[in-house]
C-alpha positions in Angstrom: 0.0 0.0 0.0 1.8 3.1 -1.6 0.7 6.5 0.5 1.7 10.0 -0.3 2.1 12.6 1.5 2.3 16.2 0.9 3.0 19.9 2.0 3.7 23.5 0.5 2.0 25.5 -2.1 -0.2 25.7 -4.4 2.0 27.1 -7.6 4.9 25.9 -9.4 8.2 27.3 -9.1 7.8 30.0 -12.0 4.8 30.9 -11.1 3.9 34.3 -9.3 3.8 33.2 -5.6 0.3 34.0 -3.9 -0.1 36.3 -1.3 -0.9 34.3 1.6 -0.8 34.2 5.2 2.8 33.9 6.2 1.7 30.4 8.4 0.0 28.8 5.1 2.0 26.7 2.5 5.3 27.1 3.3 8.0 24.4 3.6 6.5 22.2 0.7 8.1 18.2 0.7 7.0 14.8 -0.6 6.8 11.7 1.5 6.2 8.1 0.1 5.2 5.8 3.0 5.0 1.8 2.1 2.5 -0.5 4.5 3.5 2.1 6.8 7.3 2.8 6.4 9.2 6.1 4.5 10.8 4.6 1.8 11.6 8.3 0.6 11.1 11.6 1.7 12.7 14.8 0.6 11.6 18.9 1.1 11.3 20.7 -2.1 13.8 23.4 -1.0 16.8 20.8 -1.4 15.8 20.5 -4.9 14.6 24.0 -6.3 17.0 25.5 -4.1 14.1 28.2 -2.5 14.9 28.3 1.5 11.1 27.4 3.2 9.9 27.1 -0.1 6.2 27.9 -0.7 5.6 26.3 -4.1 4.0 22.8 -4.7 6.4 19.9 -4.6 6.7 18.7 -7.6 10.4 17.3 -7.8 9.5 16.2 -4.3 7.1 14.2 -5.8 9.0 13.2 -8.5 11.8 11.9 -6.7 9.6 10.0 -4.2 8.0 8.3 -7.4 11.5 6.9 -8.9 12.9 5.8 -5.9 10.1 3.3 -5.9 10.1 3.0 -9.2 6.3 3.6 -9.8 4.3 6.2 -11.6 1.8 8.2 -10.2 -1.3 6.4 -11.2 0.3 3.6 -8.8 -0.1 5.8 -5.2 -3.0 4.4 -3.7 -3.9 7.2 -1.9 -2.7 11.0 -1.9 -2.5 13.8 1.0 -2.4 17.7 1.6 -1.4 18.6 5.2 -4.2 21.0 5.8 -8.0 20.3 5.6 -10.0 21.2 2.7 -12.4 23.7 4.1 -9.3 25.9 5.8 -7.4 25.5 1.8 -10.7 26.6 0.6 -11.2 29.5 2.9 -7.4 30.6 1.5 -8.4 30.2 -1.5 -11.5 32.6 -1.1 -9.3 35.5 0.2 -6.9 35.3 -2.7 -9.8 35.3 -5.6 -10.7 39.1 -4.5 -7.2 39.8 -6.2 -6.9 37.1 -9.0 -9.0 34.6 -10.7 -8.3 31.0 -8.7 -10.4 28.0 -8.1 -11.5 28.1 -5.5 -12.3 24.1 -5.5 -8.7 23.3 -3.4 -9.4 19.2 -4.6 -9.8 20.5 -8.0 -6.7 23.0 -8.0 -4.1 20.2 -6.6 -5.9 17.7 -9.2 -5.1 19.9 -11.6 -1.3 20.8 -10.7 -1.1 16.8 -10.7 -2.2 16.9 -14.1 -0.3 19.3 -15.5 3.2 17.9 -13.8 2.9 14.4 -13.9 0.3 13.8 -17.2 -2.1 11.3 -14.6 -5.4 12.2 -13.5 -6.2 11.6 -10.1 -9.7 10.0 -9.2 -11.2 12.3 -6.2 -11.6 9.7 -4.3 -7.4 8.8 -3.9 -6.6 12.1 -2.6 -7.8 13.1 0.9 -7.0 16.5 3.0 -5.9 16.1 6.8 -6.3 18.1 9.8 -2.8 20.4 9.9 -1.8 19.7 13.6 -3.2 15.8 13.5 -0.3 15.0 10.8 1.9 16.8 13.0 0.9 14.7 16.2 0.8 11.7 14.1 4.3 12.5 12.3 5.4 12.2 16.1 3.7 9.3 17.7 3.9 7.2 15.1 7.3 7.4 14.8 8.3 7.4 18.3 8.0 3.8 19.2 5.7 4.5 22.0 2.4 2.6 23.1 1.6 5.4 24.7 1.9 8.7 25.3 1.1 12.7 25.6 1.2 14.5 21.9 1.6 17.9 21.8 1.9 19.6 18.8 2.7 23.6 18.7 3.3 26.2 16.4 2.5 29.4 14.7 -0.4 28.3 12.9 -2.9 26.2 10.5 -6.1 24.6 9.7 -7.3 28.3 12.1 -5.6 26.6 15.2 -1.6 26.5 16.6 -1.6 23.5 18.3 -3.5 20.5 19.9 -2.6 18.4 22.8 -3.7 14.4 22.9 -3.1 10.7 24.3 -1.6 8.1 22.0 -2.2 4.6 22.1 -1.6 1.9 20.3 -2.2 3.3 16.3 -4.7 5.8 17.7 -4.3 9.4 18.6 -7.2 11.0 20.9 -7.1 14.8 21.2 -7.6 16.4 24.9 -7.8 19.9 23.4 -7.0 22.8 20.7 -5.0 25.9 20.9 -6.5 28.6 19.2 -4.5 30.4 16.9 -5.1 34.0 18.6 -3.3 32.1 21.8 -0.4 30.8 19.3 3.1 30.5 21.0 4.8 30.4 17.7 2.9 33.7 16.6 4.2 35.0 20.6 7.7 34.2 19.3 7.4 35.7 15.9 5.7 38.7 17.0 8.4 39.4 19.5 11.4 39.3 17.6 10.2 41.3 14.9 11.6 44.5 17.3 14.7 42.7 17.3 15.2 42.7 13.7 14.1 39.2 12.9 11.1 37.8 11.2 9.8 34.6 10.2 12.1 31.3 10.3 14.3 33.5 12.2 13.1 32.0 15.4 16.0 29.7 16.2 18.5 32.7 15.8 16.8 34.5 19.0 16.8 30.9 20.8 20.8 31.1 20.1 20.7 35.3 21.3 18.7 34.3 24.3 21.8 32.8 26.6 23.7 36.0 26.3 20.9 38.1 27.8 19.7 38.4 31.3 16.0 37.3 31.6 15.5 39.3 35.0 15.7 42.6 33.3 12.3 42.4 31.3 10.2 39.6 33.1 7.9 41.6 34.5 7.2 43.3 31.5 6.6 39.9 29.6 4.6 39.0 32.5 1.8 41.3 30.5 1.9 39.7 27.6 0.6 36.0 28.9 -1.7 34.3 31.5 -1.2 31.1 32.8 -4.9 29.9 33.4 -6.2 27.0 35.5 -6.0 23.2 33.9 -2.9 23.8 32.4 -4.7 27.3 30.6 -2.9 30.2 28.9 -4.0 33.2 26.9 -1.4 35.4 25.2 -2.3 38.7 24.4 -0.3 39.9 21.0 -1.7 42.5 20.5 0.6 44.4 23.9 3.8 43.3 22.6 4.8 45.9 20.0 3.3 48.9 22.1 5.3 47.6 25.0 8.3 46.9 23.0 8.8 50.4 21.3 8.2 52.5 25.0 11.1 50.2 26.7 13.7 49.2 24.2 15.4 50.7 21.1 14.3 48.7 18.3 16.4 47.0 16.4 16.2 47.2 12.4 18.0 44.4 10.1 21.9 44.6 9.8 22.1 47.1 13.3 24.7 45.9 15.9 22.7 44.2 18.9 22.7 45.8 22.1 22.5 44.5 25.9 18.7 45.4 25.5 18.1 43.0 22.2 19.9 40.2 24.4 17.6 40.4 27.5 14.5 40.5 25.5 15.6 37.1 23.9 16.3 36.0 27.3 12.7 37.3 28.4 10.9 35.8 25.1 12.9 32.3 26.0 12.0 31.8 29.4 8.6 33.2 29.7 8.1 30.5 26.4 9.4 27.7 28.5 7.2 29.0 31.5 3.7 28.3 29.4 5.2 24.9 28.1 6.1 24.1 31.2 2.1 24.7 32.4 0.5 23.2 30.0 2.7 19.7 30.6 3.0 19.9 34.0 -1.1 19.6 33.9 -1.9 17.3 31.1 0.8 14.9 32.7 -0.3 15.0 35.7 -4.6 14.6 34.3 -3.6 11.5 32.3 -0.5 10.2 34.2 1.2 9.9 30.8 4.7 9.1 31.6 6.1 10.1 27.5 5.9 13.0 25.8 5.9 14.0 21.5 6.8 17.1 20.2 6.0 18.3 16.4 5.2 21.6 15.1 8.0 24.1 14.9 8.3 25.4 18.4 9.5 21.9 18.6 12.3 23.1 17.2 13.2 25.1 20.2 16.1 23.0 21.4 16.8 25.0 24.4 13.0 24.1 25.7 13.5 20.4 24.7 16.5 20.3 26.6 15.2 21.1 29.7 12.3 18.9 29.4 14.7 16.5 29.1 16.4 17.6 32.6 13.4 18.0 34.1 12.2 15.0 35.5 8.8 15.3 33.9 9.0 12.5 31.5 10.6 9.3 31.3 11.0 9.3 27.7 10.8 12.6 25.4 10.6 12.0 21.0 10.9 15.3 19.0 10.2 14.3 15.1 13.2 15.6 13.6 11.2 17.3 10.7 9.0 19.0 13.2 8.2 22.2 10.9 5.8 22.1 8.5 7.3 19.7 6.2 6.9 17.5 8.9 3.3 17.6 7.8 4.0 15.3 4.8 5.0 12.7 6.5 2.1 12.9 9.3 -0.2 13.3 6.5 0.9 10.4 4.5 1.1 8.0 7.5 -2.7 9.1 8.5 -3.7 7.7 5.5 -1.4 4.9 5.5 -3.3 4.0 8.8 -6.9 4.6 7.9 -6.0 1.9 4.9 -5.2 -0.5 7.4 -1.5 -0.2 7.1 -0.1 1.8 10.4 3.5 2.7 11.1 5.1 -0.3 12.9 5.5 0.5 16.7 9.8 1.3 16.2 11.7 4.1 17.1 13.0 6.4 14.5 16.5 5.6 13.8 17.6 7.8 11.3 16.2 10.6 8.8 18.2 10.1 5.4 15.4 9.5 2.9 16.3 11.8 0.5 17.8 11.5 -3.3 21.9 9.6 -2.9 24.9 11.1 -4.3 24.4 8.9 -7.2 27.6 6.1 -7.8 30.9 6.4 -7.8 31.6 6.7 -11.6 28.7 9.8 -11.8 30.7 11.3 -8.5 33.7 11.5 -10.5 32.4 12.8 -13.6 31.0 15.4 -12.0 33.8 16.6 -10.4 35.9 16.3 -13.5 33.4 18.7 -15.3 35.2 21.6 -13.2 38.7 20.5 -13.3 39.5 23.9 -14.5 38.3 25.2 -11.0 39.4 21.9 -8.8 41.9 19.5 -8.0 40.5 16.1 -7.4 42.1 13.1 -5.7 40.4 9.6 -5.0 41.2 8.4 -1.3 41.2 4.7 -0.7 40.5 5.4 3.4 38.7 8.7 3.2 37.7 8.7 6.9 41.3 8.5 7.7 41.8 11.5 5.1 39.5 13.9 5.8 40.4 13.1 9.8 43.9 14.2 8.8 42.7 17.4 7.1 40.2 18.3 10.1 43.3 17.8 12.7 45.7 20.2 10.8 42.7 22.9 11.1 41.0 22.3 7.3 37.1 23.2 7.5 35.6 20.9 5.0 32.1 19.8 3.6 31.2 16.3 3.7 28.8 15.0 1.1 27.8 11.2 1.5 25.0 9.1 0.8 21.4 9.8 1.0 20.7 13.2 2.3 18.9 13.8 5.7 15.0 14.7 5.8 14.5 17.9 8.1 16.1 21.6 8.7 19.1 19.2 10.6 22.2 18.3 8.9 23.2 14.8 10.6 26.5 14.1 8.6 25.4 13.2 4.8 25.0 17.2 4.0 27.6 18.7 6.7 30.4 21.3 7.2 32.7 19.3 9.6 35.5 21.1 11.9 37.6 20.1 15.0 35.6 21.1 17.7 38.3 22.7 19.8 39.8 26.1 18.9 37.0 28.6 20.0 38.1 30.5 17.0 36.9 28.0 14.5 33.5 29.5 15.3 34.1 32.8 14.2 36.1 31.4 11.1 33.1 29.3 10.1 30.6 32.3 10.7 32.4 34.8 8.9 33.9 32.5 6.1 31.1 30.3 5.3 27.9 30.6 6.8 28.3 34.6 6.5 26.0 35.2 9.7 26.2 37.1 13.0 28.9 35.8 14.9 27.3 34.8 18.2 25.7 31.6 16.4 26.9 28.5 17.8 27.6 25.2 16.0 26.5 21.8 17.2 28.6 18.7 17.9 28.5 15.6 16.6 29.6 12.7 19.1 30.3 9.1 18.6 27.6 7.7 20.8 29.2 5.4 22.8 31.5 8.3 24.2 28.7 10.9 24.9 28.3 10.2 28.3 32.3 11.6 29.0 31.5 14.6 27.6 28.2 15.8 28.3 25.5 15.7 31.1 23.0 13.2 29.8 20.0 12.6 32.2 20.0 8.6 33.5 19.0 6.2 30.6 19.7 9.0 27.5 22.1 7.2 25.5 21.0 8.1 22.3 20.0 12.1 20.8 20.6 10.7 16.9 18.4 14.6 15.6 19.7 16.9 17.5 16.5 18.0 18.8 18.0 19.0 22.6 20.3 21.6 24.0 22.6 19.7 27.0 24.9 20.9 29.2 28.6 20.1 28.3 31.0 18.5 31.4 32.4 21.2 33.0 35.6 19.7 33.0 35.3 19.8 28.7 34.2 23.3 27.8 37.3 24.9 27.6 38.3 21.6 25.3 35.7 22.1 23.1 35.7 25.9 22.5 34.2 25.8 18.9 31.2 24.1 19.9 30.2 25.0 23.3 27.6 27.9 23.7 28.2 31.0 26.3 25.5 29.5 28.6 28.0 26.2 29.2 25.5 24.2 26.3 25.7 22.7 22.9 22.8 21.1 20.8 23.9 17.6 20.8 24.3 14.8 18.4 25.0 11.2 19.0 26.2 9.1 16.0 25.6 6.0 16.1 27.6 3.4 13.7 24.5 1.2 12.9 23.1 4.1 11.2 25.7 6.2 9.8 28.8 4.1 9.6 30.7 6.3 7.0 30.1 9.4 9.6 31.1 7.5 12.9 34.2 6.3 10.8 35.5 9.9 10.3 34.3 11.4 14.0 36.3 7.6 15.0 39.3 8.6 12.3 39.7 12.1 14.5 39.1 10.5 17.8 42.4 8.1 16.8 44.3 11.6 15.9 43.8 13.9 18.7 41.8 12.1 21.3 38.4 13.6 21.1 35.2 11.6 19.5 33.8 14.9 18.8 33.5 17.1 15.4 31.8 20.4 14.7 28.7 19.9 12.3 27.0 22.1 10.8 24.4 22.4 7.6 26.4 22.4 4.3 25.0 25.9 3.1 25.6 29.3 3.2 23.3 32.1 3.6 21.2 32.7 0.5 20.5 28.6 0.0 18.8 25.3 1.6 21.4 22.7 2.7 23.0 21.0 -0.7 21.5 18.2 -1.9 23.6 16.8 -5.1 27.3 16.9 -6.1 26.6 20.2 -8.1 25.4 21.5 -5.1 28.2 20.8 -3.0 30.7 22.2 -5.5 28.7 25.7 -6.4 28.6 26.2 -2.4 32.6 25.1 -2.1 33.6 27.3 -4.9 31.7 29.9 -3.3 32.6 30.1 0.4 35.9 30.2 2.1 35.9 26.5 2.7 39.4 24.8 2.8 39.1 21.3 1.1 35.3 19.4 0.2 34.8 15.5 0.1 32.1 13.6 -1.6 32.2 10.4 -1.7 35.4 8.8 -1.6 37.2 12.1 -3.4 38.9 14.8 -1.7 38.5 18.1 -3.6 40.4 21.6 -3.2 40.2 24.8 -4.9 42.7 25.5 -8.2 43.3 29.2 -9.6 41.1 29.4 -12.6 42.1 31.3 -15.3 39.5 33.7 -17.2 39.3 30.7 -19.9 38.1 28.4 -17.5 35.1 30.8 -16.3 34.7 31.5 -20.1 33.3 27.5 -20.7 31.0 27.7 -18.1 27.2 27.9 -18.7 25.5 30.7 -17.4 21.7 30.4 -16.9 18.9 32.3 -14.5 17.2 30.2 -11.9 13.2 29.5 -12.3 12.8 31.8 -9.7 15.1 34.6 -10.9 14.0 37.1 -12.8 15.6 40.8 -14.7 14.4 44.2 -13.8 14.8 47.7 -14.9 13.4 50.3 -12.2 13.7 53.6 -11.0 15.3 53.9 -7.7 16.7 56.6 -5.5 20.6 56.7 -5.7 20.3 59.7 -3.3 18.0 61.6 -1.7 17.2 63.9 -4.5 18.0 62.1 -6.9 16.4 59.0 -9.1 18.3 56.6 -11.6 17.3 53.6 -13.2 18.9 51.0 -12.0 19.3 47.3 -13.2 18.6 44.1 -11.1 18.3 40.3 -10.4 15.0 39.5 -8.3 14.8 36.3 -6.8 11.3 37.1 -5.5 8.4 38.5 -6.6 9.5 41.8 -4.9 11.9 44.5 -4.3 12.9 42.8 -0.6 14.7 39.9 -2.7 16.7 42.2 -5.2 20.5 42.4 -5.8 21.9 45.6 -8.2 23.6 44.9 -10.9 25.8 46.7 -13.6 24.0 47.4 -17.1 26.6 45.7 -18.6 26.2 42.2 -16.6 22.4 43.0 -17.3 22.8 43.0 -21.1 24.8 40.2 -20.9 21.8 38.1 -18.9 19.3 39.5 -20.8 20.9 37.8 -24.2 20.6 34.1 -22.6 17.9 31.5 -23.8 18.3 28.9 -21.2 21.4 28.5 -21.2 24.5 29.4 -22.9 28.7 29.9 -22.3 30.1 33.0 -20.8 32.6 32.7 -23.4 29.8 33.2 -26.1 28.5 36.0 -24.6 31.5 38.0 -24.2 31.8 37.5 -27.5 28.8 38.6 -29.1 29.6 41.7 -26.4 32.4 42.8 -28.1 34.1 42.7 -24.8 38.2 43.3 -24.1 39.8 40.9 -21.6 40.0 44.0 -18.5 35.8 44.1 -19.1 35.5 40.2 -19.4 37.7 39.9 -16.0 35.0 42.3 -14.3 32.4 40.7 -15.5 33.6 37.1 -14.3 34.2 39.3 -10.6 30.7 40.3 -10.6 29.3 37.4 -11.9 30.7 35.3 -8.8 29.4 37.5 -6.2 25.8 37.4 -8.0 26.6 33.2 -8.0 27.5 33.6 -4.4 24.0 35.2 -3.7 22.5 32.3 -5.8 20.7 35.2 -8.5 22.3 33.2 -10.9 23.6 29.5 -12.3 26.9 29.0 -13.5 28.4 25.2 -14.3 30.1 23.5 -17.1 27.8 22.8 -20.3 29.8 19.4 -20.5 31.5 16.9 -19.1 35.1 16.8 -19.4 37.6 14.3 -18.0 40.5 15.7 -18.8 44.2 16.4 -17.2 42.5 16.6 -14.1 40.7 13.5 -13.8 40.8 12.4 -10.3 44.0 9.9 -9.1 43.7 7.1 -7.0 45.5 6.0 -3.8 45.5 7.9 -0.5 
């Protein structure tokens, strides 16, 4: 029995996004689910390359589809993680502005159509309650008979969360949290004074330890109730008033100041104070001794960690997806179950469901279709080399395998470090991620070693998704500088080498060389992208950060000059979701030019200025074509063609445009073999 399930939007990827509510059809993925088990599962961001994307997951789908080698026609059942009447209503607000259908089975019917060339009969594709495929994303995957669901976040299906008993294959709710009393709108609305917005949330949960809670308490104390049977009522509507009277707010890019740290500290604890309620109640009213988490305030690590200390639970599951795209995966298992074929009663070992590398020989090929740009050398033991790299200092990306499902990368999609000069943090947040500099990195620990090196309440052997901020041993912070936050913390990993051999090998490779079982991880990415997903993605982020060697597979990659030829036989194409503008703009007060740029949006908040001269030379491309052949046709002189190339990688680095070879070539540089 072959269940799909799905999340995000509602358009294709070049396609004018609809104006929706910011908490409806974002994060869109595909899930395939088989009698019950995710045989594949990928978000659609890793393969359009949109961060959170909004638009409907067709090479998602498509992905999920060849993995089990079926078509479409073959799903038995299809479905959307929101109900239908809630996809309607959405659909209602956005036909006062453009003509839609407002039929939302219809409308997804129709997108089927149109991508896959297979007409869906009605009665195969079914629409689920938002915060149900959350719960059930959790429970089912958790291995518990029973236990306490609670799913929170900023909003859908006009609720933000639900709270309910599992049991056995069936989950029966307590009660609904109404999305005017949404913690993940609480959060959101909060950090907009600090300069943040949406998906922005975990940043402030990373702020939050630097500030001192005390100083605004009491002024958060306005802003919630804590009510009687585990009650609460937030009141949004106080929090920007009382925000602009008592701090200076912050706008995007301006330095943070001791007052944008408290208030993180305020927004993090008063959070953790209604979670901490609403648990305390329901655990005590059903005497429900294991706790879920899904929705993305699940994501707040820092919360989930001291659940974990606390003593409340036995046993606590966070589904690693817990966001939205999580959805897909509840959705599709609700189904599964209704059909008679429920998730088998096993703890979730590990997340990587998404599209492999691909084999050895189309590793290499790709690889040797930049040689111009790379150096390339097979390693027989390539555990023991990249250890060796990592120990003299290299930071490197790791590509292996199948990549992981969820925001988390768990060492098939990583940027890998030794975990012990503090300053590797600030190298890493400067050279490659490109982001403020008080972020802190998580480590990745060879499980059987975790215990030495962290505080792990009795029985926790095993934190596979790092889902839980834990204290690190006292005796091991200064040790491991890079990855150990202010407040003493770090958001843990354990690796375990049942499920990730060729990632415990090189954590095991560094342990061997300098003692510690521990690596930095972080997501494979910089700013302006999702975490990579295929060998092209993995060299276009290389080749554009300051990162000091890449492996993939078993080949160890560095950086080569390249010479203006090489740059000149590369393709140069505009993503789907890029698009060339002429406007008039102020270039000073009193003073309007027109101006030429790339928009990666549909508006002028997603814009990057170019030169007219790199504009004329986009604007002459029909999907695809060398940068040699357009300088050409430019007329251009080598000193022009050299500043074009310079402005044509920052513009690459940003992701406004695509540049890789239009062929394969294995030439000089084809990679060696040995060690």
């Amino acid at each position: 029995m072959l269940c799909l399930g799905l999340s995000g939007g509602l358009d294709r990827i070049y396609e004018r996004s609809r104006e929706l509510p910011n908490t409806f059809l974002h994060d869109g993925a595909a899930v395939l689910v088989q009698d019950g088990r995710v045989i594949a599962a990928v978000e659609e961001e890793r393969l359009n390359r949109v961060k959170h994307s909004n638009k409907f997951p067709s090479n998602s789908i498509r992905y999920c589809l060849s993995t089990a080698g079926v078509e479409l026609s073959d799903i038995d059942r299809i479905a959307f993680y929101a109900t239908e009447a809630y996809c309607k209503t959405m659909l209602e607000r956005l036909s006062v502005s453009q003509p839609v259908p407002l039929d939302a089975k219809l409308l997804l019917r129709q997108l089927l159509a149109r991508e896959f060339g297979a007409e869906i009969d009605p009665s195969r594709f079914s629409f689920v309650n938002h915060h149900e495929a959350h719960a059930m994303s959790a429970f089912a995957m958790s291995g518990f008979e029973q236990s306490l669901v609670f799913a929170i976040d900023g909003g859908g299906d006009f609720l933000s969360g639900l709270m309910a008993v599992g049991s056995g294959t069936e989950i029966a709710q307590l009660v609904s949290f109404p999305e005017h009393n949404s913690l993940g709108l609480f959060y959101l609305e909060t950090i907009r004074y600090l300069g943040y917005g949406m998906f922005d949330e975990y940043k402030v949960m990373g702020l939050a330890p630097y500030g001192d809670a005390d100083r605004y308490r009491e002024l958060f104390a306005q802003f919630y109730e804590l009510l009687d049977c585990g009650g609460y009522r937030v009141h949004l509507d106080r929090i920007g008033q009382a925000l602009v009277r008592n701090i200076q707010v912050r706008r995007k890019g301006m330095p943070f100041t001791q007052q944008h740290r408290d208030v993180s500290a305020s927004l993090q604890e008063a959070l953790e104070r209604i979670v901490f309620h609403i648990l305390r109640h329901h655990r005590e009213a059903t005497g429900m001794t294991r706790l879920c988490l899904a929705g993305g305030v699940a994501h707040n690590c820092t919360l989930n960690g001291k659940l974990l200390y606390s003593g409340l639970f036995d046993d606590i599951f966070v589904q690693p997806a817990a966001h939205d795209a999580g959805c897909a995966l509840g959705a599709a298992l609700m189904v599964s179950s209704e059909l008679g074929r429920p998730a088998p009663r096993e703890r979730l070992p590990d997340v990587y469901w998404g599209p492999d590398l691909g084999n050895e020989q189309a590793v290499e090929l790709e690889l040797n279709s930049w040689s111009g740009h790379l150096d390339i050398r097979r390693s027989d033991d390539i555990a023991s080399s990249a250890a060796d790299w990592m120990a003299n200092g290299a930071v490197i990306g790791w590509v292996q395998g199948r990549s992981e499902f969820g925001p988390r990368a768990l060492g098939n999609r990583s940027i890998l470090a030794d975990p012990r000069p503090a300053e590797n943090k600030d190298r890493i947040n400067a050279m490659v991620k490109k982001r403020e500099g008080y972020r802190p990195f998580a480590p990745s620990v060879l499980e059987e070693d975790a215990s030495e090196f962290f505080e792990l309440p009795d029985g926790t052997r095993q934190l596979p998704f790092m889902n839980f901020v834990v204290r690190v041993r006292e005796a091991k912070r200064n040790v491991l500088g890079a990855i150990t936050h202010v407040d003493g913390t770090a958001r843990l990993q354990t690796v375990s080498r049942k499920t990730n051999p060729a990632y415990w090998d090189v954590i095991n490779a560094f342990k061997k060389r300098t003692g510690i079982p521990i690596l930095l991880n972080t997501s494979f990415n910089n700013n302006a992208e999702p975490i990579v997903q295929s060998v092209s993605d993995a060299i276009t982020t290389f080749l554009t950060t300051d990162l000091d060697g890449l492996v993939v597979g078993p080949f160890l990659v560095r950086k080569r000059p390249a010479s203006l030829q090489d740059w000149s036989v590369l393709g140069a194409s505009l993503p789907p979701y890029a698009s060339l503008h002429r406007v008039r703009s102020h270039t000073a007060p009193d003073r309007q030019e027109t101006v030429c740029e790339i928009r990666t949006g549909h508006s002028t908040h997603s814009s990057m200025r170019i030169s007219p001269e790199l504009f004329e030379i986009l604007m002459r491309i029909e999907g695809e074509a060398s940068l040699g052949s357009l300088f050409d046709t430019g007329l251009l002189d080598q000193a022009k063609r050299e500043d074009l190339v310079k402005e044509l990688r920052l513009v690459w680095e940003l992701r406004g445009v695509r540049l890789r070879p239009l062929r394969a070539v294995c030439g000089h540089n084809k990679a060696q073999s040995g060690t």
